[in-house]
N, C-alpha and C positions, 0 to 999 in steps of 0.2 A: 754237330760239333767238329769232326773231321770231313772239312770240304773235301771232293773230288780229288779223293785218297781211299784206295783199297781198304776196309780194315772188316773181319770177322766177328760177330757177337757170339761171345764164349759167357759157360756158366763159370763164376768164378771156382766151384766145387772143382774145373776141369781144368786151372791152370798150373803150373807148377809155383806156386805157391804157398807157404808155410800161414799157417792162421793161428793163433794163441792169445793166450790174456794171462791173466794174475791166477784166477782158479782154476785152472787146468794141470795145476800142481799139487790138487787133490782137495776136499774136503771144507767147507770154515774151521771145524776142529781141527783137521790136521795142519793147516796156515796158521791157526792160533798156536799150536804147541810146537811150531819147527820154527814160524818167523819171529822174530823179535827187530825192532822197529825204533830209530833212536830221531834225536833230533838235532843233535849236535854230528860233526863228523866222524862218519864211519867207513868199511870198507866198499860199500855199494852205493850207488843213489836208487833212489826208489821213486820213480817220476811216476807223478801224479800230473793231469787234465791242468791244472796249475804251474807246476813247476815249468812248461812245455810256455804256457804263456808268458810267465815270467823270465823265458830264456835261461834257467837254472840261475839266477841270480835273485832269491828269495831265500826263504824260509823252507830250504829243502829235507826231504826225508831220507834216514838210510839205514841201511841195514847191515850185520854183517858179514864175516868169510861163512858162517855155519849156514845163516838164513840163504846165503846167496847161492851153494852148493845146494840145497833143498830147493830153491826153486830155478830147478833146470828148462821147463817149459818158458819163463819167463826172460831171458836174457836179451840182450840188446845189445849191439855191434855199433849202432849209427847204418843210420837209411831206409830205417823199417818204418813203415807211414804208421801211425797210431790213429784210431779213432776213437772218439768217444763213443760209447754203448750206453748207458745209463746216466739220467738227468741230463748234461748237455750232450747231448745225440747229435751225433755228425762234426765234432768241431774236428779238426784233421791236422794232426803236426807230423813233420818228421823228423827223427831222431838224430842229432848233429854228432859228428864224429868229434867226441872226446877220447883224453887219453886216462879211461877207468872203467868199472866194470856200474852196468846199467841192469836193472830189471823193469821190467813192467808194474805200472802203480793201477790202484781198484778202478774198479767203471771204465775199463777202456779195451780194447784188441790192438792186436799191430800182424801187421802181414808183412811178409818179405819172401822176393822170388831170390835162387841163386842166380838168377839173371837181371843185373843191377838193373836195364833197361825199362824192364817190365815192371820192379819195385817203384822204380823214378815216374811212368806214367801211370800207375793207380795212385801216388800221389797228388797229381794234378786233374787227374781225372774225379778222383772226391772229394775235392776241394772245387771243381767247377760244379756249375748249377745243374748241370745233365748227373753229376756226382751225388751232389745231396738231393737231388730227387729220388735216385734211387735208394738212399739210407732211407730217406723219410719216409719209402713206400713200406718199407717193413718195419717202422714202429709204433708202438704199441702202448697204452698206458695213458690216464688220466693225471693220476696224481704226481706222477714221475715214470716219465719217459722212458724207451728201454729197446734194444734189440736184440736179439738173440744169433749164434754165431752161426746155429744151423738154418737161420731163416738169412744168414748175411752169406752164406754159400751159395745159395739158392738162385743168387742172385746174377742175371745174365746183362752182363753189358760188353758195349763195341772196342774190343783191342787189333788196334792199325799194327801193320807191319814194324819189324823193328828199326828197318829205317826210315821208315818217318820218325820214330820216338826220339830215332838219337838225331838226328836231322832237325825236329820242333821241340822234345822237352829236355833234351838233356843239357843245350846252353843255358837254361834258366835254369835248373835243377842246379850246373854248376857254379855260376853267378849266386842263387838264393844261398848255398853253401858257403861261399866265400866271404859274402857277406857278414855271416851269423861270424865267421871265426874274426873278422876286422872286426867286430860291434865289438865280442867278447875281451878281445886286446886290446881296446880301448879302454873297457868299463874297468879293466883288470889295471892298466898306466893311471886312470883318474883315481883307484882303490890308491895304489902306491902313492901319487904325489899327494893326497889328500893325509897321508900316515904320516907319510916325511915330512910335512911342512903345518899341520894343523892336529 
């Protein structure tokens, strides 16, 4: 993957990187009696494996200021790579900087280093095919698919210097980024002239 470029194979358990999902906030009971979950707009969004495809321009969920306060382990900033963990395992998004408060939605993880460098290449890194070979080496299950977060630490792949990352992934990482916000200003001009005139 990284031609005749230095880079060391680290376990991911060993990088400075934060790991989370939706249940690390404690309990199904305890989610069931602190979240409440709306469908119209609210103070949160609550992105789901969907919302992520549809660029937040669906049928989104959300929750609000109490549910969002109770799940502290869940928050999102913009940048953090999301993966899927259960039924569609591996699909890989990242979190585009809006201006509002974000949580983590079910069946998925999101990692994020304090070191944007390192967040921006584990998201291209499990989005390429050397990426989802290693997701798919640790899952598991028949009926529905599924991996777990101590068996996705476990996991040892090749991280290159950081300047190669900013040098090769961070013009696309900024490019993919600016893009997302032009699409969304768009969709948001054709929302408006489509009210005003029809």
């Amino acid at each position: 993957m990284i031609k005749n470029k230095s880079y060391e194979i680290r376990k991911i358990s060993d990088l400075d990187i934060i790991i989370s999902d939706h249940v690390a906030n404690g309990s199904f009971k305890a989610l069931k009696e602190n979240v409440t979950y709306y469908d119209e707009n609210n103070y949160a969004l609550f992105l789901r494996n969907i919302d992520f495809k549809n660029r937040l321009d669906g049928a989104n969920r959300y929750i609000d200021k109490e549910s969002y306060n109770y799940l502290k382990k869940s928050h999102l900033f913009g940048g953090e790579v999301v993966i899927s963990n259960v039924a569609d395992v591996g699909t890989i998004h990242r979190v585009p900087f809006i201006n509002r408060p974000m949580v983590i939605g079910n069946n998925q993880i999101f990692i994020k280093s304090v070191h944007s460098f390192l967040t921006e290449y584990l998201y291209v890194y499990f989005k390429s095919y050397w990426g989802q070979n290693s997701i798919f080496s640790i899952t598991s299950g028949s009926a529905q698919q599924k991996f777990n977060k101590t068996d996705f630490r476990a996991l040892e792949i090749p991280i290159p210097s950081p300047n190669w990352i900013l040098t090769n992934i961070r013009p696309f990482i900024l490019a993919k980024d600016k893009i997302f916000n032009e699409t969304k200003s768009l969709e948001q001009l054709k929302k408006n002239l489509l009210n005003n005139y029809f």
